[in-house]
C-alpha positions in Angstrom: -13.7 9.0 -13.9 -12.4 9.8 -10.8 -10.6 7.2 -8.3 -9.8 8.2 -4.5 -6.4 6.0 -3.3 -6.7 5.4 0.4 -3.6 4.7 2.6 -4.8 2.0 5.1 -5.5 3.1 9.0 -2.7 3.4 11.2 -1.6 0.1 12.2 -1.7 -0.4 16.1 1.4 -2.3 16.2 5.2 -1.0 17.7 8.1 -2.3 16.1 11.7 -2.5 18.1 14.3 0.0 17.6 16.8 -2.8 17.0 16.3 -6.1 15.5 18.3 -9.1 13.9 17.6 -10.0 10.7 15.3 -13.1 11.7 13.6 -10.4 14.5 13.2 -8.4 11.5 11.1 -10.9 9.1 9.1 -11.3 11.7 8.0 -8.1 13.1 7.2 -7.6 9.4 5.2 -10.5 9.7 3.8 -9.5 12.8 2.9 -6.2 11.5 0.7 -7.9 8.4 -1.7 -9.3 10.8 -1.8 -6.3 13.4 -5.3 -4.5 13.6 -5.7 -0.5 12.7 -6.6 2.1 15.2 -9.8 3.7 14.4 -10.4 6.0 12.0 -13.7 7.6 10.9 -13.7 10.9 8.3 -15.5 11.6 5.1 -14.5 10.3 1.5 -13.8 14.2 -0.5 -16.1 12.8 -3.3 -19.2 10.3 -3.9 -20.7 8.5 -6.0 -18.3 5.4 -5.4 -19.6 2.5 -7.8 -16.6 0.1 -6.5 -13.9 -0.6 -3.3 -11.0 -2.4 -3.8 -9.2 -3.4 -1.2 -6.1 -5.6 -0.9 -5.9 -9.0 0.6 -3.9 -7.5 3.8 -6.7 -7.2 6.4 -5.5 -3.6 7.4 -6.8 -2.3 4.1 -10.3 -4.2 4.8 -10.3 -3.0 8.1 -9.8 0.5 6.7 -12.4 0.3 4.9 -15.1 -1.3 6.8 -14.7 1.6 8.4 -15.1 4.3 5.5 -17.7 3.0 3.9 -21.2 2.1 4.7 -21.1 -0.9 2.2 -18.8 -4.3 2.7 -19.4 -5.0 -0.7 -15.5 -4.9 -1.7 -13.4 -6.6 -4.3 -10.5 -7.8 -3.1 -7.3 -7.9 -5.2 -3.7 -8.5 -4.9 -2.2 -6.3 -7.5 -2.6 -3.6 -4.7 -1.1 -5.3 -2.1 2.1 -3.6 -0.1 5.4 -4.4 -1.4 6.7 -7.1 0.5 9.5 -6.6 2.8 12.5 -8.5 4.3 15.5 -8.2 5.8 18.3 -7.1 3.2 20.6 -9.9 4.8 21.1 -12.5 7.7 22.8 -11.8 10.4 22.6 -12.2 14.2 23.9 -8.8 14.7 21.3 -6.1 16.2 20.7 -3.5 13.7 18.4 -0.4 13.7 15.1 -0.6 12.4 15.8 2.2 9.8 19.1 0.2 8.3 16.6 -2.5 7.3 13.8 -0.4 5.9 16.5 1.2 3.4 18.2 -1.6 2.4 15.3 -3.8 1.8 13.7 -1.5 -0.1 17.2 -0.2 -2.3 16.8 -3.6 -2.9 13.9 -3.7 -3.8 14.6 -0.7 -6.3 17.4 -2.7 -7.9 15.4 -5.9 -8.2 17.4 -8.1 -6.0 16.6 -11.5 -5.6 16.2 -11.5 -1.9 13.4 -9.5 -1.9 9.9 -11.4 -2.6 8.9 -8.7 -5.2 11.7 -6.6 -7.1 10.5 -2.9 -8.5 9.9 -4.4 -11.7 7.1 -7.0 -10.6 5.5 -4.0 -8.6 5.3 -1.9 -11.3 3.8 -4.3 -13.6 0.9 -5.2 -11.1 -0.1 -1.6 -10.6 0.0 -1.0 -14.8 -2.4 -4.4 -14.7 -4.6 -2.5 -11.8 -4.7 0.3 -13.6 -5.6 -1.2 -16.8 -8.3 -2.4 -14.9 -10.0 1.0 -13.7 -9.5 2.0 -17.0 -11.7 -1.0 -17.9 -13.9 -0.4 -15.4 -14.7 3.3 -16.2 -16.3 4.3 -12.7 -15.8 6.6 -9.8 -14.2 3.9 -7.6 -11.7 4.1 -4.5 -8.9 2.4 -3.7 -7.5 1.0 0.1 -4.5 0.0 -0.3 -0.5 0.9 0.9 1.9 3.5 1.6 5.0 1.7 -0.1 2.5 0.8 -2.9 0.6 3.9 -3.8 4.3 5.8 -5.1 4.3 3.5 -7.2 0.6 3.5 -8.6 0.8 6.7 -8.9 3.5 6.9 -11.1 1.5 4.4 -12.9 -2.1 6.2 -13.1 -0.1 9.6 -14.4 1.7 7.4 -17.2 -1.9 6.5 -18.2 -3.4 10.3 -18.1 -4.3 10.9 -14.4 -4.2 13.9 -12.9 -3.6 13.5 -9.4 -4.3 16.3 -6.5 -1.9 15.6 -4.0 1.1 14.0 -5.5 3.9 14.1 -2.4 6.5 11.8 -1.1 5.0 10.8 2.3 1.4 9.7 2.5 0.0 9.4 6.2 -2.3 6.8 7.8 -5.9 7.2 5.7 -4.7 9.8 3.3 -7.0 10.3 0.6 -5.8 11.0 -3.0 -7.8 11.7 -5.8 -6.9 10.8 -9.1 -8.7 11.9 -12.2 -9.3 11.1 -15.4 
């Protein structure tokens, strides 16, 4: 069985340098609904029975384009991990302060992010339990956040993955094997 795990397109959307923490939840929100720039480029292996995508249109969008087919399942349990700001203030901060510290909280599974590393991990064992189920060659759109973490996941169940790194760009393609 092999599985190729998509990053979505490149989102066509610029954030500010500096934001308050309010400016902040909502860039992020802002973001979520921005289109992708396009993309076009060959999947590295056929015979693709199934698509997931998540429920974020930039990972549909990603895909419409990839694939000839817009027969996709749509799932949650690879949607990004949510983001917020770490804490309110009306103080300016840089964009990079909240990025960290929302996801070190994240890590630590604080309360005032939506989703704690704990919840994320459990959804991408219940996705992966899932293409196991499955069986098939299928691919997988879904997030750059997200994918560390599923696979971490897919490994702990057997996968062999070809390009395990710490940065995944805009449409990457990873293939995971099994």
């Amino acid at each position: 069985m092999r599985i190729a795990i998509i990053r979505h397109g490149e989102v066509d959307y610029n954030w500010s340098r500096w934001c308050t923490s309010d400016e902040f939840d909502k860039e992020c929100t802002e973001y979520d609904r921005s289109p992708i720039k396009h993309i076009s480029w060959r999947l590295p292996i056929s015979g693709i029975q199934n698509v997931f995508i998540s429920t974020l249109s930039r990972s549909g969008n990603t895909a419409k384009m990839l694939f000839a087919t817009d027969n996709f399942k749509t799932i949650s349990w690879i949607d990004e991990v949510p983001l917020r700001s770490s804490f309110d203030t009306e103080k300016k901060l840089p964009l990079w302060f909240w990025n960290i510290s929302g996801r070190l909280q994240w890590f630590i599974n604080c309360s005032r992010q939506m989703e704690g590393r704990l919840g994320t991990e459990k959804r991408a064992r219940s996705f992966v339990d899932l293409l196991c189920k499955e069986g098939v060659d299928s691919a997988v759109v879904t997030h750059g956040f997200y994918m560390h973490v599923l696979l971490k996941e897919m490994r702990q169940a057997g996968f062999r993955i070809d390009n395990f790194h710490a940065n995944y760009k805009n449409a990457e393609c990873v293939i995971a094997e099994r």
